[in-house]
C-alpha positions as CSV (number, residue, x, y, z in Angstrom):
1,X,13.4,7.9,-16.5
2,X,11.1,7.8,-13.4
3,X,9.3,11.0,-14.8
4,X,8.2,8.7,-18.5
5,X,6.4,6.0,-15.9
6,X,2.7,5.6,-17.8
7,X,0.9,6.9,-14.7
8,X,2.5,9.7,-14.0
9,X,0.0,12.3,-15.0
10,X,-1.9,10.0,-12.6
11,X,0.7,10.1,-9.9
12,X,1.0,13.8,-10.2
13,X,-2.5,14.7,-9.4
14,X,-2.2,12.6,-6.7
15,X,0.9,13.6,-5.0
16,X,0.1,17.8,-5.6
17,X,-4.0,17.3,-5.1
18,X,-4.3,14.4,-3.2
19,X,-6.2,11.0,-4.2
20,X,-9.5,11.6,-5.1
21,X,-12.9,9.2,-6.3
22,X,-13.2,9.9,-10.0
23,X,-17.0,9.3,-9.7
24,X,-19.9,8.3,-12.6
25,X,-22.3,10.6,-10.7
26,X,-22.7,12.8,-7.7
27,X,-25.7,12.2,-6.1
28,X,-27.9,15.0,-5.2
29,X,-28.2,16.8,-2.2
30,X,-31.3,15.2,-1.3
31,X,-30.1,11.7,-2.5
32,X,-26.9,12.5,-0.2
33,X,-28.9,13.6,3.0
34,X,-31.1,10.6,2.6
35,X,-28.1,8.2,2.9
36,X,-26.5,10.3,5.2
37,X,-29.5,9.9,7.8
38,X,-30.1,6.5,7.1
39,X,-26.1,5.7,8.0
40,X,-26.3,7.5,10.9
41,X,-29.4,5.6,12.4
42,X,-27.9,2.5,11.4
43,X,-24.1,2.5,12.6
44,X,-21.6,0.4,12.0
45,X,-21.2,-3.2,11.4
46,X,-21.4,-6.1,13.6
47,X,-17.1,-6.9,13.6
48,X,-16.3,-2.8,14.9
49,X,-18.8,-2.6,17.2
50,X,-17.6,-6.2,18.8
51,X,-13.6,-5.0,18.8
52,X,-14.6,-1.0,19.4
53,X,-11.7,-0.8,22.3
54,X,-9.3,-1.9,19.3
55,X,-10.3,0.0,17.1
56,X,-10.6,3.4,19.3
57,X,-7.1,2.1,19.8
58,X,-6.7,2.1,16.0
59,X,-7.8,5.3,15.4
60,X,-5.7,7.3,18.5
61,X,-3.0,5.9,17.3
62,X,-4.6,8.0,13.7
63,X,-5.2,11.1,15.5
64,X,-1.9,11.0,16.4
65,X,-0.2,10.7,13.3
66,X,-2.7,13.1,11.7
67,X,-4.2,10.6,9.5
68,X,-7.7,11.2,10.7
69,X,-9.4,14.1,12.1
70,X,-12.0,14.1,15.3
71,X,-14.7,16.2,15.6
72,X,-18.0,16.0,16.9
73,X,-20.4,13.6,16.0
74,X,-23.5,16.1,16.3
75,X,-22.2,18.0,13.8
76,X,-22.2,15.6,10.7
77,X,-25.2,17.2,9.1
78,X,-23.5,20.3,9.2
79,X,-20.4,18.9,7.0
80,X,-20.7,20.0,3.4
81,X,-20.6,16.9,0.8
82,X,-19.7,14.7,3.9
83,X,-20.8,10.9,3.3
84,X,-21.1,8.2,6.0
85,X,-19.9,4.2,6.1
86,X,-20.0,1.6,8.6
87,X,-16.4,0.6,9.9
88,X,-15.7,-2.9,10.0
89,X,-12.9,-5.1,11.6
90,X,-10.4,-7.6,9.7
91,X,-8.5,-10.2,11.1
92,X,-5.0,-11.0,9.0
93,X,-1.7,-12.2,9.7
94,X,1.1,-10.3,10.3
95,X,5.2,-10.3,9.9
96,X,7.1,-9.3,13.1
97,X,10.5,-8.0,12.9
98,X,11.9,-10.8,13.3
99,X,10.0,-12.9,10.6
100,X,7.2,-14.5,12.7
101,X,3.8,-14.2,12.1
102,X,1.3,-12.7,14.4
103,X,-2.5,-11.9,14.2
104,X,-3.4,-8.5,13.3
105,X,-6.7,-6.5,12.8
106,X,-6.6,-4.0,10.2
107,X,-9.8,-1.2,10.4
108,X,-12.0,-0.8,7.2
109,X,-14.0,1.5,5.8
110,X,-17.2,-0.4,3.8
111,X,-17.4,2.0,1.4
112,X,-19.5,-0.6,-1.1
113,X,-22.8,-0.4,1.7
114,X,-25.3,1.7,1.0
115,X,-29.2,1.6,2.3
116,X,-31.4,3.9,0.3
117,X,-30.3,3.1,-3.3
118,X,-28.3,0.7,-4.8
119,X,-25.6,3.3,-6.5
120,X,-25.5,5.7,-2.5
121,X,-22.3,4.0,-1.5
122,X,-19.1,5.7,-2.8
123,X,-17.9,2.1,-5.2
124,X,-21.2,2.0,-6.5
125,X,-20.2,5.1,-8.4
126,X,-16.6,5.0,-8.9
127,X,-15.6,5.6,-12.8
128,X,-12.8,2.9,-12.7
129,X,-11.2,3.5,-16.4
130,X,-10.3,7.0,-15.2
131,X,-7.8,4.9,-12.1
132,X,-4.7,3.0,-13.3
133,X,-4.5,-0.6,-14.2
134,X,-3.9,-2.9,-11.6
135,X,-1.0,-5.2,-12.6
136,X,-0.2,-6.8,-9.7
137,X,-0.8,-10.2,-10.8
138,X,2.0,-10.6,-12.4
139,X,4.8,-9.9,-10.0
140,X,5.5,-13.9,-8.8
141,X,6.3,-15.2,-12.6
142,X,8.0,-11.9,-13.0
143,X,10.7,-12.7,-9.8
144,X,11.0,-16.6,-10.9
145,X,12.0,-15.9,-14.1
146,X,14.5,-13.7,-13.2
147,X,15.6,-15.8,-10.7
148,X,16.2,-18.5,-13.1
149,X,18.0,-16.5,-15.2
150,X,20.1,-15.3,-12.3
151,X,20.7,-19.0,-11.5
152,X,21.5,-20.0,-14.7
153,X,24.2,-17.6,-15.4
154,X,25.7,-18.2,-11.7
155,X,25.7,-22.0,-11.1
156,X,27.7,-21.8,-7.9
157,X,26.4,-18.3,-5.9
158,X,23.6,-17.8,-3.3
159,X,21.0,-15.6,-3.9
160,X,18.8,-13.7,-1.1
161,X,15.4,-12.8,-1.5
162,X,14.0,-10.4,1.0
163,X,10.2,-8.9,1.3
164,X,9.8,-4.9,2.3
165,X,6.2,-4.6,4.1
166,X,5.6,-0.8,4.9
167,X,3.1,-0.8,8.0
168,X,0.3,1.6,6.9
169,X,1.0,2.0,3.5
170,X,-2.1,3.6,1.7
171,X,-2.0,5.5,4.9
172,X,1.2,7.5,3.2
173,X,-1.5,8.9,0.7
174,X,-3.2,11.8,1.2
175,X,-6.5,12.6,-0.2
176,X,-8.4,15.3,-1.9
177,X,-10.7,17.4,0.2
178,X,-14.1,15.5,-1.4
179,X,-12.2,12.2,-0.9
180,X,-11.8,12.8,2.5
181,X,-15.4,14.1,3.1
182,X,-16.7,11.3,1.5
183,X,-15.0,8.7,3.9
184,X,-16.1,9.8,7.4
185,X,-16.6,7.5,10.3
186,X,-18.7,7.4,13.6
187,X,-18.4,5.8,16.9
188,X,-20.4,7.7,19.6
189,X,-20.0,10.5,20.2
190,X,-17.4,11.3,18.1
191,X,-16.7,11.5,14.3
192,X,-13.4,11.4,12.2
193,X,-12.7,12.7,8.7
194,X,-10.0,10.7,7.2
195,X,-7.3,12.5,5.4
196,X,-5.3,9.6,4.2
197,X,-6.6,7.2,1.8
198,X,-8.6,4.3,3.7
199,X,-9.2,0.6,3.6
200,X,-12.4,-0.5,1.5
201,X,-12.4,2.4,-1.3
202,X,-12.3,0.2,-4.6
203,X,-10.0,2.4,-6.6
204,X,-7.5,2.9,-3.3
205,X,-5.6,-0.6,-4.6
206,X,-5.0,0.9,-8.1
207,X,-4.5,4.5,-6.9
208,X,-1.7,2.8,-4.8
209,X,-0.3,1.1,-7.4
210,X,0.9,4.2,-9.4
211,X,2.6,4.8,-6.3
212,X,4.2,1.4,-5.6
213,X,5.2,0.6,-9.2
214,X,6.9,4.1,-9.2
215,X,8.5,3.4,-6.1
216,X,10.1,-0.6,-7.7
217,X,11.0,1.3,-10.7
218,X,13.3,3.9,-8.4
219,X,14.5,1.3,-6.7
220,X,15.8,-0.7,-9.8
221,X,17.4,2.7,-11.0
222,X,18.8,3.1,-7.3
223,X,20.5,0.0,-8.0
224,X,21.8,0.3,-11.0
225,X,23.7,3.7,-10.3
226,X,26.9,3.7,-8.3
227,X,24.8,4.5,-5.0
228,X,26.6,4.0,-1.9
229,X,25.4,3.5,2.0
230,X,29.1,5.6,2.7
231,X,27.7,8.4,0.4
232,X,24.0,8.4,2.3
233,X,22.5,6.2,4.4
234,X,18.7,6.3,4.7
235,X,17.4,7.3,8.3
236,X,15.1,4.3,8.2
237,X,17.7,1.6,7.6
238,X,18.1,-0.2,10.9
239,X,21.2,-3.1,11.9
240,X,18.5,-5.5,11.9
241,X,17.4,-5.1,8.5
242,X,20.9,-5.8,7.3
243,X,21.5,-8.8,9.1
244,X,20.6,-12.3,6.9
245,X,18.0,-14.5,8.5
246,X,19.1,-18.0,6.6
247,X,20.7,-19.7,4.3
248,X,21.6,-23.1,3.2
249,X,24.0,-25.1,4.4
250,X,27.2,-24.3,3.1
251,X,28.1,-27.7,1.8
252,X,24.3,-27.1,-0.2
253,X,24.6,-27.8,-3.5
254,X,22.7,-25.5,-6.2
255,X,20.2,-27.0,-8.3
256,X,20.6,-26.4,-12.0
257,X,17.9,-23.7,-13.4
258,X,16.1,-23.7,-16.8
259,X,16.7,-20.8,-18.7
260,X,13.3,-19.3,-19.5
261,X,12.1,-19.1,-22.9
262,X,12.5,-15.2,-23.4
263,X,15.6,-13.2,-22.7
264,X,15.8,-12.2,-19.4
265,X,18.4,-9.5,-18.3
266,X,20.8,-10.2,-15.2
267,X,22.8,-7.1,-16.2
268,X,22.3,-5.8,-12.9
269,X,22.4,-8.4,-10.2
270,X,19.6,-7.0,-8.1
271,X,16.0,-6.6,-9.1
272,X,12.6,-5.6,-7.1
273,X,9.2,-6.1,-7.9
274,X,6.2,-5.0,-6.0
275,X,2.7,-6.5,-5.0
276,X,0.5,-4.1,-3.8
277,X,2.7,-2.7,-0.6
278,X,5.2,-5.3,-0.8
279,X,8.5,-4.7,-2.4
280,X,10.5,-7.9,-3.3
281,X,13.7,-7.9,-3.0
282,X,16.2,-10.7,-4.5
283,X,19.9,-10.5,-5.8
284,X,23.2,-12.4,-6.1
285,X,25.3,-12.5,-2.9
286,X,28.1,-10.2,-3.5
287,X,29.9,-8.2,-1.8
288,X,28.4,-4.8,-3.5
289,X,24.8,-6.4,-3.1
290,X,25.4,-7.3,1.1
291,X,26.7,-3.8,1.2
292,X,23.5,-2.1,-0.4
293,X,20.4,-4.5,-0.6
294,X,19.0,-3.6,2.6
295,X,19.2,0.1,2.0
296,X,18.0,0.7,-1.9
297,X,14.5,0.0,-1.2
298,X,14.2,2.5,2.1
299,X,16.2,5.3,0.2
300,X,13.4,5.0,-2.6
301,X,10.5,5.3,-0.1
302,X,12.4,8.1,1.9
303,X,12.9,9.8,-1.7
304,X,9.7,9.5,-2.4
């Protein structure tokens, strides 16, 4: 069933060539040395070069992972295809394991700035009816509905709701040899070709949702087989992430749900949905669903 998914000729490219920029035009050699020069002299913006110990901290931590590769900066002009973008910091908030928040910066690639002409920069130029649809927006109404439905048809049972967040997610990507020459970074003297799909491409958040939307719909099917933690248990499942953070009070009582409008199925008494990197997680509190919840999600993403 996973196999029929509408993006999987999509996903298929992507998994056995890597993610690549399905471009309007490649500029010309001359067009692309122009830039090229004109990126060098002018560096990167204002936010990297204020937090550049973070983010040499950043990228180690890259290098190590062999999601970026170092080389030297004087040899840029030498790179065949290779295309140049400021970095740039973002500051977000975080969740910690234990479900605080914390400030984060997250790296970016501006891969919309360009100097020379207006179409130099990488976006300018991506062909974005050959990428998927994004259809994240949909995903909240999606969860409510089916929790009303859930609630509906069990008045008197608790139900969990948990939120997966996989820490450098488009970083699990790996991208086409042009892609990755066309996202290369520079701080002093040294440069780094990225190999893993970056921050700040403008198809990278519907490239990534062929892979997430894949990855909910395994999940579903996980759940709705006879899968047991005592037949395998995923290497990544931890005791913490089976542990519950809250619940009511036990003398709570259950407000009474709406049906919606539509039918909405509660054959199975777990469902996921995704948003972006974020896989959603709520079912009814059974026995079966304590005993697997925490693990269906990670066994998709270590399947996949």
């Amino acid at each position: 069933m996973v196999g029929q998914h509408p993006g999987f000729a999509y996903l298929k490219e992507m998994f056995t060539s890597g993610f690549d920029y399905h471009l309007t035009r490649v500029l010309t050699e001359q067009e692309r040395e122009t830039e090229l020069k004109a990126q060098l002299e002018r560096g990167n913006h204002r936010s990297a070069v204020q937090n550049i110990d973070e983010i040499r901290a950043l990228l180690g931590g890259d290098v190590r992972r062999g999601f970026v590769l170092p080389f030297r900066a004087d040899a840029i002009l030498k790179v065949k295809g290779l295309h140049l973008q400021p970095g740039g910091m973002v500051r977000q908030l975080s969740l910690k394991a234990d479900g605080s928040r914390q400030p984060k910066g997250r790296f970016t690639h501006d891969l919309s700035f360009s100097i020379t002409s207006k179409d130099a920069s990488v976006n300018a130029r991506v062909d974005m009816s050959k990428h998927p649809e994004m259809v994240y927006g949909w995903c909240l109404l999606r969860i409510i509905h089916y929790l009303a439905a859930l609630r509906v048809r069990h008045p008197g049972s608790r139900i969990f709701i948990s939120k997966f967040d996989y820490s450098d997610a488009y970083k699990r990507i790996s991208q086409s040899p042009e892609a990755s020459a066309a996202s290369v970074i520079r701080f002093g003297e040294v440069a780094y070709i990225c190999w893993r799909m970056v921050f700040g491409g403008s198809p990278n958040p519907a490239g990534f949702s062929g892979f997430s939307e894949m990855l909910t719909d395994l999940a579903n099917e996980i759940a709705m087989s006879s899968y047991s933690p005592e037949d395998y248990w995923s290497p990544t499942v931890k005791a913490s992430h089976l542990e519950v953070r809250g619940t009511e009070m036990e003398d709570s009582d259950f407000a009474e749900a709406i049906m919606p409008a539509f039918e909405v199925p509660t054959s199975s008494t777990s469902f996921r949905d995704c948003f972006i990197d974020d896989i959603i997680d709520c079912h009814l509190d059974t026995e079966e669903n304590r005993g697997r919840a925490g693990h269906i999600v990670q066994m998709a993403v270590h399947v996949m």
